[in-house]
Phi, psi and omega in degrees: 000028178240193182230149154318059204265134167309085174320131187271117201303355186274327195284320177303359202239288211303298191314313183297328180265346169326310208301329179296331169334303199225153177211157161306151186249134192269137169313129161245332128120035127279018169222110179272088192293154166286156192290001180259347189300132173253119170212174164293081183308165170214111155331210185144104169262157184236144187352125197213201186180156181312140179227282200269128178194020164268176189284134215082245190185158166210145182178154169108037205298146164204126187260118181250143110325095199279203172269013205250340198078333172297160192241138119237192194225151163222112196215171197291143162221181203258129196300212205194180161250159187283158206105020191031093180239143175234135194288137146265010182256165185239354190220113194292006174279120196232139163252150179285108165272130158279158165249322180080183181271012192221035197228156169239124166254109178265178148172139196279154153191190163207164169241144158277344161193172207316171194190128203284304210206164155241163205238127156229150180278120179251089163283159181221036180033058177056046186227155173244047193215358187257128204243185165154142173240140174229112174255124190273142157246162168261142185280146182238088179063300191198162202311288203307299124004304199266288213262054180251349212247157197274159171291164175252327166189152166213205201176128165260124174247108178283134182026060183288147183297156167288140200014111222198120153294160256170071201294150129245127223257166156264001192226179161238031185241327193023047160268009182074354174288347189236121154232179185257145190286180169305173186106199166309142175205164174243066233248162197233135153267136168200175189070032189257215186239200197275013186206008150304142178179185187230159165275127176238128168305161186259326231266142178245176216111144184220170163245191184030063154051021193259022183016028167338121129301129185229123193238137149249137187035063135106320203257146192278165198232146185284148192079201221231074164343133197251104186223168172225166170244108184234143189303313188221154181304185164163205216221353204002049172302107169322144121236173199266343178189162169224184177242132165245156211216142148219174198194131209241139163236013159214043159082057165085336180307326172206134174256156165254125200358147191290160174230125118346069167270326177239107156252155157310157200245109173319144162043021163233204212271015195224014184303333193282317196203144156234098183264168156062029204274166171220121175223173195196153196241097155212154192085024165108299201234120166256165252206113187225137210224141166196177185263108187219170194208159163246021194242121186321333206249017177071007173243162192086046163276167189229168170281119143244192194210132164202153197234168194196145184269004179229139164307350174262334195090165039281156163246136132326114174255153198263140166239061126122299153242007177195185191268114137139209215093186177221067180196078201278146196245166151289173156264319163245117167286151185240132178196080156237191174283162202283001200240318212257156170320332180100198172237119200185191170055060175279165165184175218210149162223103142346075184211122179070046183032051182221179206227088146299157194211109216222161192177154186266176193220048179290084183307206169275319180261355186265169146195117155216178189253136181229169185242126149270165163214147185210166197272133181285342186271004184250132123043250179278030199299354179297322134015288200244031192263141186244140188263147145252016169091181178280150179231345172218124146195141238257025180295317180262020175262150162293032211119061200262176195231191195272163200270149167238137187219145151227177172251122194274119184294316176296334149257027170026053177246138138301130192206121176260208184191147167171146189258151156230150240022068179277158169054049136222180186286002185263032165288153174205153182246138188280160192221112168251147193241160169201111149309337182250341146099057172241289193250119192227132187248134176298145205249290184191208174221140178321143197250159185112236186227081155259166169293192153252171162092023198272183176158136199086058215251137176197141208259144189267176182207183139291171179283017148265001190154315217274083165301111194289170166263131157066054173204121180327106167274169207211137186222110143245180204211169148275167130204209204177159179248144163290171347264148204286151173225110179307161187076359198231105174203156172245221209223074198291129173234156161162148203306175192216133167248115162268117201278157170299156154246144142254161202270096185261142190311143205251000000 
């Protein structure tokens, strides 16, 4: 969702000499700075490895650093439908399988518990007349054995919408009170009409452990079927994104299994996506900020917020004037054009009991980062948040990506990030500086072992923000190779440093 902007040669003249500024300083290992001593730093990242490198994407990253040194991560992955369904697909890359009138479409699986209903995707090649009966079996040794065997439930769906999910419940009541217990299972499609058919993953392979098989007439077929298995009823209405949360106890080398942690709330304003997350912890409570929108074409997003006393969840979403419920308002309204991106991609820093609260602002022709602020000691401060206008901006860069800040103790800076010509190979990530976490100039660029392809990129901090002194830090990203597929990146992690700089003399 970002645009191509050219860089403009007077901002290319300025941006070459930010880049001069500052340098590493070589260590003579004669000087033991105090532990108070205030000076100016650069990042520098160092020899890091893949944490994500599966299909789809994890990106947006946001991280804390406890006081233990273990981390956590929170970070955007590719939604679902609401009904808790877990993909027997491992992608959203797909080709239109037909079944016709004389063809059978199968597929095996297994559950590990118990389950209200299966879901398949359905096309009808713009036709409102295509029909096809689905029948569940419990599996008995092999294909033939099973559908040799009385059904377990079936079902005729007469003239189902083009791409159209497509239920079969264990009840006839289809409120989720009856289910099928764990185990094997077989569902058959057949009997259809002539432009009835399933959508098939091309990516072979099945997921969440459900050993999918996908057989056409009898026989197994290379992909996936696009079926789901689900826990509970629901609308199985698509959204576009969640949030997934981990957690390291030796500094990113090994995680622990991903959590669900933020989904969209069925049939309210933020039901399309919970994207972008940024989150930060005091008071008891973190604090998670994201991106949603009501608009189909992903644009006119708006800030939301939700807090939780565990880093994993459940969270509490602000409605407006308080935490929870099932009707989450923004923090930040977007109220530009219906054409620009909106307002979104937060993240918070803590200092002097105040909520910096910084998120971008994108029109159609813009792209900046802008700032809220609120008394950090109230409660309801999503309340009491005061805009303070744009503080970065990223209009005349090329490909610029969303911003991340944190506050650096050893230079008592605001200090951002944010890549530009992302997700190629001349990507880089950019460096802003603020005493005030107002006014912010560009500094340099990260320094070290970056990838190409980057995009999305964050930086750790503690949970208020804070880049501690003399406490390990961390940068991750999305990135990628040519040649490129939106969506397909995998998930660069690796420690990060702040080196003294020095100023060179002109």
């Amino acid at each position: 969702m970002k645009r191509n902007i050219v860089i403009l040669p007077a901002a290319a003249a300025i941006l070459s000499a930010a880049l001069l500024s500052c340098e590493k300083e070589t260590d003579t290992g004669n000087e033991t700075p105090g532990e108070e001593e205030v000076y100016d730093v650069v990042p520098v990242a160092e020899s890091g490895w893949d944490i994500y490198t599966g299909t789809g994407y994890r990106y947006g990253a946001s991280i804390i650093v406890n006081d233990d040194s273990s981390v956590d991560l929170w970070l955007a992955s590719p939604g679902g439908t609401f009904g808790e369904g877990v993909k027997t697909y491992l992608s959203d890359e797909k080709e239109a399988q037909p079944l016709g009138t004389e063809g059978t479409l199968a597929q095996y699986f297994e559950f590990d518990e118990d389950f209200v209903r299966i879901s398949l995707y359905c096309p009808s090649w713009n036709s409102t007349q295509e029909s096809f009966t689905l029948v569940l079996y419990a599996w008995d040794t092999d294909y033939d054995n099973t559908v040799a065997g009385e059904p377990l439930a079936a079902c005729r769906f007469e003239k189902y919408g083009d791409n159209t999910w497509l239920d079969l419940y264990a009840g006839d009541n289809k409120d989720g009170s009856e289910k099928f217990p764990a185990g094997k299972y077989l569902w058959v499609m057949s009997d259809g009409t002539a432009n009835a058919g399933i959508w098939k993953c091309t990516v072979s392979g099945s997921g969440a452990g459900t050993n999918a098989v996908s057989y056409v007439n009898g026989e197994k077929t290379d992909g996936q079927f696009f079926s789901m298995i689900c826990t509970s009823a629901g609308s199985n209405e698509v959204y576009w994104d969640k949030v997934v949360y981990m957690h390291s106890e030796d500094g990113g080398r090994t995680w622990t299994d991903e959590v669900s942690s933020l989904l969209p709330t069925e049939g309210s304003r933020d039901a399309l996506s919970c994207c972008d997350p940024g989150v930060a912890f005091w008071g008891g409570h973190y604090y998670i900020g994201y991106t949603s929108t009501e608009n189909q074409s992903g644009k006119y997003n708006h800030v939301y917020m939700a807090r939780s006393t565990s880093p994993s969840g459940p969270w509490e979403k602000w409605n407006g004037s308080g935490w929870g419920g099932d009707d989450p308002q923004p923090v930040v309204t977007f109220d530009g054009t219906i054409s620009g991106f909106g307002a979104g991609e937060p993240c918070m820093v803590v200092l002097d009991g105040t909520v910096y609260l910084y998120y971008s602002w994108n029109e159609w022709n813009t792209t900046t980062t802008m700032l809220s602020t609120a008394p950090a000691d109230d409660g309801n401060w999503p309340a009491k948040l005061e805009s303070k206008g744009v503080v970065i901006d990223k209009t005349d860069m090329d490909a610029p990506d969303h911003t991340d800040v944190k506050y650096v103790e050893r230079s008592r800076k605001f200090v951002a990030i944010h890549a530009v010509n992302r997700d190629t190979d001349e990507s880089r990530l950019l460096v802003w500086e603020s005493g005030n976490g107002v006014d912010f100039t560009l500094t340099g660029q990260i320094g070290g072992e970056l990838c190409k392809g980057i995009m999305n990129a964050g930086m750790s901090g503690d949970g208020e923000g804070h880049v501690r002194l003399d406490t390990v830090q961390y940068l991750c990203y999305a990135h990628s190779d040519a040649p490129r597929t939106w969506g397909h990146w995998a998930t660069w992690w690796s420690p990060m440093v702040w080196e003294k700089a020095r100023t060179v003399q002109e």
